[in-house]
Backbone bond lengths (Angstrom), bond angles and torsions (degrees), N, CA, C in turn:
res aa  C-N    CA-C-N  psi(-1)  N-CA   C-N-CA  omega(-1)  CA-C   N-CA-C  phi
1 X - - - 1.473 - - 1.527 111.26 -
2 X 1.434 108.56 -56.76 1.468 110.33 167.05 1.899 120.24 -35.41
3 X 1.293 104.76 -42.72 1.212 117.31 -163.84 1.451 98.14 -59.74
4 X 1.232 103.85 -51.81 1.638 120.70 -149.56 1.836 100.40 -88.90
5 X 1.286 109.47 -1.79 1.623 120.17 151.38 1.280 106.77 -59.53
6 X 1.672 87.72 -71.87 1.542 91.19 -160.99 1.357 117.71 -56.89
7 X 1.364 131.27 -47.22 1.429 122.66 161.99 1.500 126.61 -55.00
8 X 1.769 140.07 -22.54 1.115 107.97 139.93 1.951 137.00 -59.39
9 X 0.990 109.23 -17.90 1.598 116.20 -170.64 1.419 90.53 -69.76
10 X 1.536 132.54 -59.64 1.485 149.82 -169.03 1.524 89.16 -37.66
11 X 1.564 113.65 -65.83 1.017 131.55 -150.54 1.755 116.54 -65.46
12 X 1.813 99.68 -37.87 1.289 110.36 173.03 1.790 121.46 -65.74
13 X 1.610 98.72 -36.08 1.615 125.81 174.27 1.594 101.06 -57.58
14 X 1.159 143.96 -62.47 1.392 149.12 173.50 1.555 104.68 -42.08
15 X 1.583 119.19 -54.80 1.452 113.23 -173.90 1.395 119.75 -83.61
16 X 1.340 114.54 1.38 1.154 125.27 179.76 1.525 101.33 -109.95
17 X 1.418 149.19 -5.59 0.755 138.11 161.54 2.043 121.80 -91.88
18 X 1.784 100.32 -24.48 1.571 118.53 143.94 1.565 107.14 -34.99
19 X 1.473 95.73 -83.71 1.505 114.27 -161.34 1.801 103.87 -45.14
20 X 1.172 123.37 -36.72 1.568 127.27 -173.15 1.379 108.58 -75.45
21 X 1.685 114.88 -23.43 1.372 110.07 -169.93 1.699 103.17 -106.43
22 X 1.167 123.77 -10.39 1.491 125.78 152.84 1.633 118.00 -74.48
23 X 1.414 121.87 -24.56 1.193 110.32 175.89 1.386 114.29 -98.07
24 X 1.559 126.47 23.82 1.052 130.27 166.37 1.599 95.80 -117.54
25 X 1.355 131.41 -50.79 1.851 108.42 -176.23 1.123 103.88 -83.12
26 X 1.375 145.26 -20.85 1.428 117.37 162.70 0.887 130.02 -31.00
27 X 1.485 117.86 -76.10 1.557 128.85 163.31 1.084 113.68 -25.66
28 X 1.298 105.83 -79.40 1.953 120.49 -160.10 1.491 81.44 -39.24
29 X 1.502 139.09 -68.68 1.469 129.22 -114.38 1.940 91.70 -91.10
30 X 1.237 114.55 -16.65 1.408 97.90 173.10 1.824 95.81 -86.86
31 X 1.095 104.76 -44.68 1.935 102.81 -163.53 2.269 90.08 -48.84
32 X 1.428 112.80 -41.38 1.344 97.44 160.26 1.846 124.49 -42.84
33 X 1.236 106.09 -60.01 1.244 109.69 -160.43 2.025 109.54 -65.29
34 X 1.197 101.96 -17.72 1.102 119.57 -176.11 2.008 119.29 -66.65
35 X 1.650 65.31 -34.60 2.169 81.77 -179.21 1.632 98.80 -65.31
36 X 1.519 115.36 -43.13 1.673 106.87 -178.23 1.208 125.03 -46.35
37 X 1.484 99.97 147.16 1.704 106.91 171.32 1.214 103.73 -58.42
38 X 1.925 88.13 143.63 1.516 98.63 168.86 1.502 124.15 114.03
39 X 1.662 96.42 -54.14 1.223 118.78 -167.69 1.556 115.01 -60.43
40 X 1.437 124.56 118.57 1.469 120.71 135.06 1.340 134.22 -74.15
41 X 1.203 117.46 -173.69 1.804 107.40 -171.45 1.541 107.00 -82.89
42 X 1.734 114.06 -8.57 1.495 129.37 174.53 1.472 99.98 -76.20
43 X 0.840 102.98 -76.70 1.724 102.79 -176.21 0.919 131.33 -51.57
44 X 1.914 115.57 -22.01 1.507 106.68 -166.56 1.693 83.08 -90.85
45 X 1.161 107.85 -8.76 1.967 95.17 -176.24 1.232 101.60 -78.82
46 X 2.103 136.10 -52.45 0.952 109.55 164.79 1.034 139.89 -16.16
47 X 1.461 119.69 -74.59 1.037 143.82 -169.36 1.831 119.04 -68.42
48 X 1.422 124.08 -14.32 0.847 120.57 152.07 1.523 130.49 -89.82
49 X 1.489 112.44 -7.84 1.625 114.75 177.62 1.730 101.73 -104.54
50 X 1.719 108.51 7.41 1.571 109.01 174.99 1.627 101.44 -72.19
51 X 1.551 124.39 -9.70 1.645 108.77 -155.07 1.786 94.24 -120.31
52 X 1.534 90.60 142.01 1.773 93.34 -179.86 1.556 119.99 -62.80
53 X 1.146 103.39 -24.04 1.374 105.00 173.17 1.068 128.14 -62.27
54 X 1.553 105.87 -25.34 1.668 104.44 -175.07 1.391 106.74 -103.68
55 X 1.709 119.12 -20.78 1.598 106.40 157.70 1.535 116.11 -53.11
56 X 1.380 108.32 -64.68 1.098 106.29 -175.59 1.382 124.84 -47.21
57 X 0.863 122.90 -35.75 1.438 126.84 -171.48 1.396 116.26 -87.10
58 X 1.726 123.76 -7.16 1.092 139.07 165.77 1.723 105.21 -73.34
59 X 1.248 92.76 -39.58 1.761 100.39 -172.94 1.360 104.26 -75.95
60 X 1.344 158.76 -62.64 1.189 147.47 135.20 1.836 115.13 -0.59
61 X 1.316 109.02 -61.51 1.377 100.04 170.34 1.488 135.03 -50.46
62 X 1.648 105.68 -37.83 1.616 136.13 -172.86 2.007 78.28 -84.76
63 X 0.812 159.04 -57.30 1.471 141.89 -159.48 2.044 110.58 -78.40
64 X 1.012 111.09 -39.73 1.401 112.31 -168.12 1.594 95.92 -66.44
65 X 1.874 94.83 -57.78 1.760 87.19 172.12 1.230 124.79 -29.85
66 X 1.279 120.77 -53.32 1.464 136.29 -154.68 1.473 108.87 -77.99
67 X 1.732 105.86 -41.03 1.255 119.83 162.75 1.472 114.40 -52.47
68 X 1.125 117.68 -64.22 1.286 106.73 178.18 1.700 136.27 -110.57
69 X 1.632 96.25 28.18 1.516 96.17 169.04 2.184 97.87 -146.18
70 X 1.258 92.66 27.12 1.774 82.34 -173.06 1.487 129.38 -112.72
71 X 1.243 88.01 8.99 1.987 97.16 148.78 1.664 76.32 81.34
72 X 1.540 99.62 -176.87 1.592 121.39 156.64 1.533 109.73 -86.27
73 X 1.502 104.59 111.95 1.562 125.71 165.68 1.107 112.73 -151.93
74 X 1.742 95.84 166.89 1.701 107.01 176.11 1.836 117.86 -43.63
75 X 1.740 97.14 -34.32 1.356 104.61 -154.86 1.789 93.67 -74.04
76 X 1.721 98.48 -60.14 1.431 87.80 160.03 1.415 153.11 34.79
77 X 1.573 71.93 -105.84 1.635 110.52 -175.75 1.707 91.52 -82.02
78 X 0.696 170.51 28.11 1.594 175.07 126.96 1.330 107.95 -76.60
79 X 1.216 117.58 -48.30 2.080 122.81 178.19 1.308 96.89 -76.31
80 X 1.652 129.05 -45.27 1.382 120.61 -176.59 1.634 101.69 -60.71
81 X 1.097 148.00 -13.92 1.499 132.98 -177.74 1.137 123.21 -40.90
82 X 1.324 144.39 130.62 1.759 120.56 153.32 1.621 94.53 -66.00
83 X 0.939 124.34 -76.75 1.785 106.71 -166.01 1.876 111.12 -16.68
84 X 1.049 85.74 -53.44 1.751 105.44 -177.39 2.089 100.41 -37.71
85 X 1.640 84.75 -94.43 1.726 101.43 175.44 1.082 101.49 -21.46
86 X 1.192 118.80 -65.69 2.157 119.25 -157.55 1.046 97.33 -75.23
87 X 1.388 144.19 -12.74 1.489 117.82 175.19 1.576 109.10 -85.52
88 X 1.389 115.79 -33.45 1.694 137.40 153.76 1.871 99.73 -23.63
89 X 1.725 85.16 -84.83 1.549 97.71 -168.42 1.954 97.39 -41.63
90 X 1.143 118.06 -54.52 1.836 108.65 -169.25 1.537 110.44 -61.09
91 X 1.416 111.36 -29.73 1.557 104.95 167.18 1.424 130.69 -62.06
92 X 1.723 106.25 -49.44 1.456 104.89 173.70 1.279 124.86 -84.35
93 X 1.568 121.07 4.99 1.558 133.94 -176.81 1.788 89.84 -81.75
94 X 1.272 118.99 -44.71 1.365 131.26 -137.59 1.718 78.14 -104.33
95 X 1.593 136.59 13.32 1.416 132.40 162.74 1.489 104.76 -90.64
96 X 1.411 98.91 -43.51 1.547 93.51 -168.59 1.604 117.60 -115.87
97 X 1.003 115.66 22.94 1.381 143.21 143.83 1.518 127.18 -44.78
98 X 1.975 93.10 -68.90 1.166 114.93 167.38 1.695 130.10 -62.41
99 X 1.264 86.41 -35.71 1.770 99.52 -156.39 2.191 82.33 -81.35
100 X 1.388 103.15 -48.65 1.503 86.27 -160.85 1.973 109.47 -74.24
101 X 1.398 101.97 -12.58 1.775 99.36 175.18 1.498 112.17 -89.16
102 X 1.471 120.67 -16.29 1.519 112.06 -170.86 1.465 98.16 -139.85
103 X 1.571 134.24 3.54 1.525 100.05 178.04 1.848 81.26 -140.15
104 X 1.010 148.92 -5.35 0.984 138.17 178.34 1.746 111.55 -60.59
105 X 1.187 114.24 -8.03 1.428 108.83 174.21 1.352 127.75 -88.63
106 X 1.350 94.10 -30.64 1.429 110.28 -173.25 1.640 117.99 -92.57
107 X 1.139 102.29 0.84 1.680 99.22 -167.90 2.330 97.64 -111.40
108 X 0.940 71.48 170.96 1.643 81.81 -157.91 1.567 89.45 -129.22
109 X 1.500 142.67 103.03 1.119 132.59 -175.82 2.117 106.38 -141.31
110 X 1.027 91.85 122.60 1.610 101.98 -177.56 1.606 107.28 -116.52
111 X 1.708 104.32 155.37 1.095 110.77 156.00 1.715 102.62 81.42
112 X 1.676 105.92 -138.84 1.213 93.88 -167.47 2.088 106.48 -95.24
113 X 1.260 107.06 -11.17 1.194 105.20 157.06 1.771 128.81 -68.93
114 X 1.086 122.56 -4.04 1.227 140.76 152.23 1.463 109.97 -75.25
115 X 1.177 138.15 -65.33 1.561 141.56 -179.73 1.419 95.62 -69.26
116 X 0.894 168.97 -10.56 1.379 173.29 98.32 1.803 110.02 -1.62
117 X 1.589 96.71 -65.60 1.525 87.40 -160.80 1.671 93.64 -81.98
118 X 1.323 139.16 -9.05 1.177 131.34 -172.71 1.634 105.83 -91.89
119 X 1.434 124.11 -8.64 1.188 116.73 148.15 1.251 114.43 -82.15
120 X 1.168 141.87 -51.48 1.614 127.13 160.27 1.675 109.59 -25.97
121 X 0.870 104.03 -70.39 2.022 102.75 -150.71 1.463 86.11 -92.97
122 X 0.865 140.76 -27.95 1.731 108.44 -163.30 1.674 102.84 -128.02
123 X 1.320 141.45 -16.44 1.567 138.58 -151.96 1.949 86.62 -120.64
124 X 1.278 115.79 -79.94 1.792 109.30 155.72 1.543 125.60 -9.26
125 X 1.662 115.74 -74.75 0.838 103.06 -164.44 1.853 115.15 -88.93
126 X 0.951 134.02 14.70 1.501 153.34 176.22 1.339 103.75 -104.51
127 X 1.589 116.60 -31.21 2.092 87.85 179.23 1.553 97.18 -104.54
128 X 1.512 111.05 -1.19 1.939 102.63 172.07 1.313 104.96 -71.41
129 X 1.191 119.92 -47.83 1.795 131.21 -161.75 1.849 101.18 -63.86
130 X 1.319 113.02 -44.39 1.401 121.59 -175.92 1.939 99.10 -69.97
131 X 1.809 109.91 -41.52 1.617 83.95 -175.87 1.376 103.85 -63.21
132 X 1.357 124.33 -42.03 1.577 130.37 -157.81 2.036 91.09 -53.58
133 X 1.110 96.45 -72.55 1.668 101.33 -167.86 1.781 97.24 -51.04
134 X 0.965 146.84 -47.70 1.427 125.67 -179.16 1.121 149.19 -111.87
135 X 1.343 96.64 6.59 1.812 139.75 -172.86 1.740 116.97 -109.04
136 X 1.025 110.44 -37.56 1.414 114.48 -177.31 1.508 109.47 -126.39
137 X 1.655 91.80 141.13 1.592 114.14 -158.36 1.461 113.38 -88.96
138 X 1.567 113.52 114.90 1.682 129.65 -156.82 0.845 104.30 -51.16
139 X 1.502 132.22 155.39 1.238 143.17 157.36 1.667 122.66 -141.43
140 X 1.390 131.62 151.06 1.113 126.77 -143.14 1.870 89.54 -102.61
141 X 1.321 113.31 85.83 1.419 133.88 165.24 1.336 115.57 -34.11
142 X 1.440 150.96 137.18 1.438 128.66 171.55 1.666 85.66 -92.49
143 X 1.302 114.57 169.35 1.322 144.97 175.78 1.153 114.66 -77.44
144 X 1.209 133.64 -32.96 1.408 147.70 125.10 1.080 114.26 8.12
145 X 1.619 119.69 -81.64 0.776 140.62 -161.21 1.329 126.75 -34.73
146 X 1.299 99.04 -28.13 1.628 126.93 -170.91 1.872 118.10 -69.48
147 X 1.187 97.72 -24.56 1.378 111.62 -175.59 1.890 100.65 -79.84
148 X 1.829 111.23 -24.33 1.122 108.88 162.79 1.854 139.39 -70.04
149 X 1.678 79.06 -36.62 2.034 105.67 163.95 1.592 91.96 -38.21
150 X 1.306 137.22 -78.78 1.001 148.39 -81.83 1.825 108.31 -119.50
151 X 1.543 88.49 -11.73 1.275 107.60 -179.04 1.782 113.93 -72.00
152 X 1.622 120.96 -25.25 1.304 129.15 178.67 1.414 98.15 -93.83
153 X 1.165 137.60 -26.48 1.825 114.37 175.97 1.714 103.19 -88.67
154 X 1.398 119.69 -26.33 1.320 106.52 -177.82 1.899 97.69 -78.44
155 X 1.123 122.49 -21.79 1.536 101.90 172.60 1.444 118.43 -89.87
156 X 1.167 122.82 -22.03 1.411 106.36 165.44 1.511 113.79 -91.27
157 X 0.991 121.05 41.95 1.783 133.68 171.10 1.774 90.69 -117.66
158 X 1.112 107.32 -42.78 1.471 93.72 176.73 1.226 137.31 -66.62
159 X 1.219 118.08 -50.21 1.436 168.21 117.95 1.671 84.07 -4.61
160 X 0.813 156.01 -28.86 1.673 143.75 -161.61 1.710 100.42 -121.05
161 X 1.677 93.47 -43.53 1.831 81.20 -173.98 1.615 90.75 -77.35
162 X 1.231 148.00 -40.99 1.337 136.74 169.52 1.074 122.44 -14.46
163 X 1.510 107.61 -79.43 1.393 122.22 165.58 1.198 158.69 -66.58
164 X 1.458 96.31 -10.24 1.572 130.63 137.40 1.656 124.26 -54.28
165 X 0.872 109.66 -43.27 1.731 129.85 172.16 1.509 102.81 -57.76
166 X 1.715 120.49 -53.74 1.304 130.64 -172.44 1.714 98.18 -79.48
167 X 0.873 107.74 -75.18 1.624 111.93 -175.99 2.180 129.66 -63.40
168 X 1.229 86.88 -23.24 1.476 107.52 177.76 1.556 87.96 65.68
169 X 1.328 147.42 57.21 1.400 136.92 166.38 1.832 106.28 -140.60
170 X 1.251 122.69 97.08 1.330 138.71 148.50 1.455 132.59 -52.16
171 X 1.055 119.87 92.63 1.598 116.55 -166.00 1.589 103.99 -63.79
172 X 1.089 142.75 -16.94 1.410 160.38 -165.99 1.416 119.29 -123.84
173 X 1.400 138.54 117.02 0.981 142.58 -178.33 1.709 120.11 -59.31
174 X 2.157 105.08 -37.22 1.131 104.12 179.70 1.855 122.89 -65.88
175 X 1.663 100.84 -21.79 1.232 102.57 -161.94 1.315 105.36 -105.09
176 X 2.006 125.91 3.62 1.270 139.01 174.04 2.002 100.33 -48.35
177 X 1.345 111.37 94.81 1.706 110.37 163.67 1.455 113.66 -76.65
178 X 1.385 118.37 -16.06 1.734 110.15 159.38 1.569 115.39 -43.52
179 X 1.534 93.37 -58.42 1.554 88.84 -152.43 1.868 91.75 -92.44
180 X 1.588 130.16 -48.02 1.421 130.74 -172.36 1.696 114.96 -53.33
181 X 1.723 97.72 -32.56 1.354 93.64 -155.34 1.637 115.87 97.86
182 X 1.499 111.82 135.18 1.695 115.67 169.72 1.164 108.28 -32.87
183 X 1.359 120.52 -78.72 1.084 127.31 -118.50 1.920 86.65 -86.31
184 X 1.536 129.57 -32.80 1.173 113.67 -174.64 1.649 111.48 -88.01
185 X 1.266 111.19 1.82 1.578 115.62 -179.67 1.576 114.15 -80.43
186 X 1.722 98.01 -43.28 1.262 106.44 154.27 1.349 132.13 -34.46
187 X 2.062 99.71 -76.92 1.532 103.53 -176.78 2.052 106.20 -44.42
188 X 1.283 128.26 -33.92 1.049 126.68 -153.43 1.262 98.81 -76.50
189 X 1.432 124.79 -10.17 1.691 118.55 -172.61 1.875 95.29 -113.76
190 X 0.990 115.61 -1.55 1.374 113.67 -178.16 2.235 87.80 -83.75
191 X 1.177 99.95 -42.14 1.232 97.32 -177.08 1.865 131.19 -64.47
192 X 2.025 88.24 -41.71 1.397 79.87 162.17 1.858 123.69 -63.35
193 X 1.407 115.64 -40.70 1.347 124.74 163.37 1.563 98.82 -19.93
194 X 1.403 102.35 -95.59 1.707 95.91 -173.00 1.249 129.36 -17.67
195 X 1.481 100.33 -59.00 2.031 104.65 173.72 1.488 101.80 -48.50
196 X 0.978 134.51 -42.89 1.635 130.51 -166.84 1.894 95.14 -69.75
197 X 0.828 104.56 -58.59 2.128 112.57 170.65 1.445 91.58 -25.04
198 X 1.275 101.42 -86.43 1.239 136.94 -161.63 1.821 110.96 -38.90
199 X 1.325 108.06 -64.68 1.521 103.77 158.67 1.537 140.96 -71.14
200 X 1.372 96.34 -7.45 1.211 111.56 164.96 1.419 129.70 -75.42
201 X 1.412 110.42 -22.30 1.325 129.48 -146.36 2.080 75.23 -110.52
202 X 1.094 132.71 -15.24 1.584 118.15 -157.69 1.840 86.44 -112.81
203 X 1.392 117.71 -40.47 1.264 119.97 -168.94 1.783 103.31 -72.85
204 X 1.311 111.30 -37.28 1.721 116.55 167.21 1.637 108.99 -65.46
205 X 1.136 109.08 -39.67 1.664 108.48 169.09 1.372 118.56 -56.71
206 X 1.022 117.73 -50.91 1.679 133.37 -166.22 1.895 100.62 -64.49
207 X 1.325 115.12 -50.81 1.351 139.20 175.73 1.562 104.99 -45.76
208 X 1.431 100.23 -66.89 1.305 112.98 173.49 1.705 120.45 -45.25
209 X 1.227 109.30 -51.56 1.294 110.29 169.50 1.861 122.47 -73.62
210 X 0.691 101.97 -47.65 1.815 102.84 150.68 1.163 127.75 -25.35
211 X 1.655 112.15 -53.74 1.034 113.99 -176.65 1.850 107.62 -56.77
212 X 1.128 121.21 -65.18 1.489 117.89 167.88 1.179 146.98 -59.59
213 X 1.192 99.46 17.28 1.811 129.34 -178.34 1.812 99.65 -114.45
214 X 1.610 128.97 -28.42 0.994 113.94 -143.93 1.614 90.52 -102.00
């Protein structure tokens, strides 16, 4: 019993140190976007809920809260899921995945937009993956399931070339159809898709095997 204290407290300490570091770059990273030309408080919100990083990373924020300040509820009991978490953990793994193999070269970021995006892509998604793997109690996921993951990156892929079409502004270079073209902006999101399969399919494995270890 003692034990199993001490590993929820560990566990609460980790999401509470999440939860502290999302409620500081959230903010900051729109009160950034806000300084740009141009911007109204409409647009800079567009334009800040146009990028996966900052959905995602809102949704992680909206769960730890919930995790650790949301009483007994429906909503709750929905963030408490492992199905839930691990589809979380494959979203924000699959933020800084991306950003540190294909855009970390190209971007030039100082100051506090630098400490910003390195809690997004690299400090976020490394202490979510560690609560999921040692904090939350396995469960045998169907594989299935995955075709459900899959429903929030295939709509905000849509949702982007849409609004890309209206706005001409691509938050992502791979999925820019100005400059790639349809048809290769596409193939390029059919690809991130896969990685989402693909990690989904290793994080349901891992679970799976847990389960008979635990």
């Amino acid at each position: 019993m003692e034990k199993e204290n001490t590993t929820t407290i560990k566990g609460e300490i980790l999401l509470g140190i999440i939860f502290a570091l999302e409620l500081y770059a959230l903010p900051m990273q729109f009160y950034l976007l806000l300084q740009g030309d141009g911007f109204t408080f409409f647009s800079a919100a567009v334009r800040f809920f146009s990028f996966f990083t900052i959905t995602t990373n809102c949704i992680v924020f909206i769960c730890t809260a919930m995790l650790l300040f949301g009483g007994k509820n429906a909503m709750n009991a929905f963030f408490r899921k492992c199905t839930t978490i691990t589809a979380i953990t494959v979203y924000i793994l699959i933020v800084g995945i991306v950003f540190n193999l294909l855009l970390r070269s190209i971007v030039d970021l100082q100051g506090h937009h630098s400490i910003v995006s390195e809690i997004f892509h690299v400090v976020v998604p490394i202490l979510f993956f560690f609560y999921w793997l040692f904090f939350v109690s396995p469960e045998k996921i169907s594989f299935k399931t995955i075709w459900f993951w899959l429903l929030y990156p295939i709509i905000y892929m849509i949702y982007t070339v849409f609004h890309g079409f209206i706005s001409n502004f691509y938050p992502y270079p791979f999925i820019d159809v100005t400059k790639l073209g349809l048809q290769t902006a596409l193939t390029n999101g059919v690809f991130v898709l896969i990685a989402f399969a693909v990690l989904s399919v290793i994080l349901i494995s891992i679970s799976k095997i847990r389960t008979k270890t635990v």
